[in-house]
N, C-alpha and C positions, 0 to 999 in steps of 0.2 A: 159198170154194174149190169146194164140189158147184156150183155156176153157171160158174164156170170150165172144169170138167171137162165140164159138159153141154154148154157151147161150141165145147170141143175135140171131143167126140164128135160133136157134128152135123155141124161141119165134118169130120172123116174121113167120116164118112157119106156126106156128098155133096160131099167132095173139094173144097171152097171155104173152108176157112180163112184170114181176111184179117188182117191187124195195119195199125192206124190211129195213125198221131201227128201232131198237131195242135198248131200255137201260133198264138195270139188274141189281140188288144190290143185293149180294148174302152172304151168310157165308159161308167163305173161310178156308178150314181146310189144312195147307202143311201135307205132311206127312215128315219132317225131325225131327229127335229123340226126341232130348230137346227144338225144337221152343215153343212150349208150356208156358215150365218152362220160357224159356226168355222174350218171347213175349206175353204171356196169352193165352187163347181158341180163336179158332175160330172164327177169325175176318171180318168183311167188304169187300166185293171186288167189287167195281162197275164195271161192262164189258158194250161196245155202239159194236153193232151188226151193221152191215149193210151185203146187200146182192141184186142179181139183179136174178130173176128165171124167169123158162118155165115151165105151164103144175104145176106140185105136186113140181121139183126140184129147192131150190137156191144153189147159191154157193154164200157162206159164208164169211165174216170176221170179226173177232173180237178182240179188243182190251183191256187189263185187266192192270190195275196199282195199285199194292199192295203196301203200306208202313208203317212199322209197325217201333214200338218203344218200347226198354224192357230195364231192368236191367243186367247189366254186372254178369255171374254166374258162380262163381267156388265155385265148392263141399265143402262146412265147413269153408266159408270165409265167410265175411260181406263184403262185397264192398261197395263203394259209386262210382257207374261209369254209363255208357249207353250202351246200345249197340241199333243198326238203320237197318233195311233189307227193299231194297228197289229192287222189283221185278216187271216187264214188260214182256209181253210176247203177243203172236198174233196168232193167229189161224186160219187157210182159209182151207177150205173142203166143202164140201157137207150137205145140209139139205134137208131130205124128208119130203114131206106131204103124204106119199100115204095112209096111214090110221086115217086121218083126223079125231078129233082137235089134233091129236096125232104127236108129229116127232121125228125123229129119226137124230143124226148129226155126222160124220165122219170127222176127221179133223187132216193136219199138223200142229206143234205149233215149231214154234222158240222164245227165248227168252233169258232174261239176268237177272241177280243177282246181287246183293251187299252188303254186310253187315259189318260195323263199330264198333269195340267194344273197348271200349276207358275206363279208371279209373282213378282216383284223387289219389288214396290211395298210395302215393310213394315208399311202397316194393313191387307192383303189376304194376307198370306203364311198366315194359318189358312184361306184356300181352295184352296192347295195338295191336289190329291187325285189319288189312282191308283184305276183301276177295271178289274177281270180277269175273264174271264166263262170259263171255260174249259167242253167239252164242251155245247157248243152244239149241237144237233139240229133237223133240220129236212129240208125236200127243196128241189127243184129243177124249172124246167120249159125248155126250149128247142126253138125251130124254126126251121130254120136252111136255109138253101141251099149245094151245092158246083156248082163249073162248072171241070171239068176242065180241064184244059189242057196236058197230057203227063208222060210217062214215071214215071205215077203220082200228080203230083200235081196239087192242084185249090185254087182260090180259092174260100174261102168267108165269107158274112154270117149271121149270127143274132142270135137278139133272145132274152135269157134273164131268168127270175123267180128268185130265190131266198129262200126263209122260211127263216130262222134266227132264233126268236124266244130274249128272255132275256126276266126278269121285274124290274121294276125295283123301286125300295126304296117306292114306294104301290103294287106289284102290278100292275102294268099290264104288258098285256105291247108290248114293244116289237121289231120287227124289224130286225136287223143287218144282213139281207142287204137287197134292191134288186133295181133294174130294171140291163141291160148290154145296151147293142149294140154289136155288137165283127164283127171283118173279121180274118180268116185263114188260112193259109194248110195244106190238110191233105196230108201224105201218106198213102199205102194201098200194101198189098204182099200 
């Protein structure tokens, strides 16, 4: 909230107070091992930006809701099963303009996990499992381009990082988040 207020206060300062909303469709790559194989390539993630700046700086937040749906896979079996990962996360840091149409964004990311993998084939149904990671921490990184194009609003591209690591059950730590490049469309007021 005191980041908030020192945002509102700059902008009266120097009379440029802007409010940013932004929505994103991007291709969403995790980086965990076999998502892939379960899930297919490089799927979907729509993200809704909002943001209130002064001057070149907003502060930032975003919201991303991933869910994906693959086949149950063990090595040299055939299954007939599902498996479902359904993943949230949020984002709020900092976006520059200062080398406009260009920005650059720094960001904390907390977030959550879930995945269900479930089988029909009854010698396989003790592989049946759910797995919840909740309060996931981590940051964010993006740089991105806008190209205006009237009465406030602009088309833009970016290419975003996200670490949202958990630790798995040998200790390893493993990242939830991924690479995105994503095309969108922002408004500013």
């Amino acid at each position: 909230i005191s980041i908030l207020l020192l945002f509102i206060l700059m902008g009266e300062i120097s009379g440029q107070v802007s409010f940013l909303a932004e929505y994103r469709i991007g291709i969403f790559t995790p980086e965990i091992k076999n998502f892939n194989e379960i899930y297919g390539n490089d799927e979907f993630l729509p993200t809704l930006v909002v943001g209130l700046g002064a001057n070149q700086t907003y502060l930032v937040a975003r919201y991303n809701l991933y869910e994906e749906t693959g086949k149950s896979l063990v090595t040299g079996v055939d299954l007939d099963g599902d498996a479902s990962w359904r993943q949230e996360y949020i984002t709020i840091g900092l976006r520059s303009y200062e080398q406009k149409p260009v920005y650059f964004e720094l960001a904390y990311a907390i977030g959550k996990a879930e995945e269900t993998i479930t089988t029909e084939t009854p010698e396989y149904t003790a592989l049946n499992s759910s797995w919840t990671a909740q309060d996931i921490r981590g940051g964010a990184i993006a740089l991105g381009i806008n190209i205006p194009f009237g009465m406030g609003f602009q088309f833009s591209g970016e290419i975003t990082y996200v670490y949202l690591p958990v630790t798995s059950i040998d200790d390893k730590k493993i990242n939830t988040g991924g690479r995105q490049l994503s095309l969108g469309l922002t408004w500013t007021l």
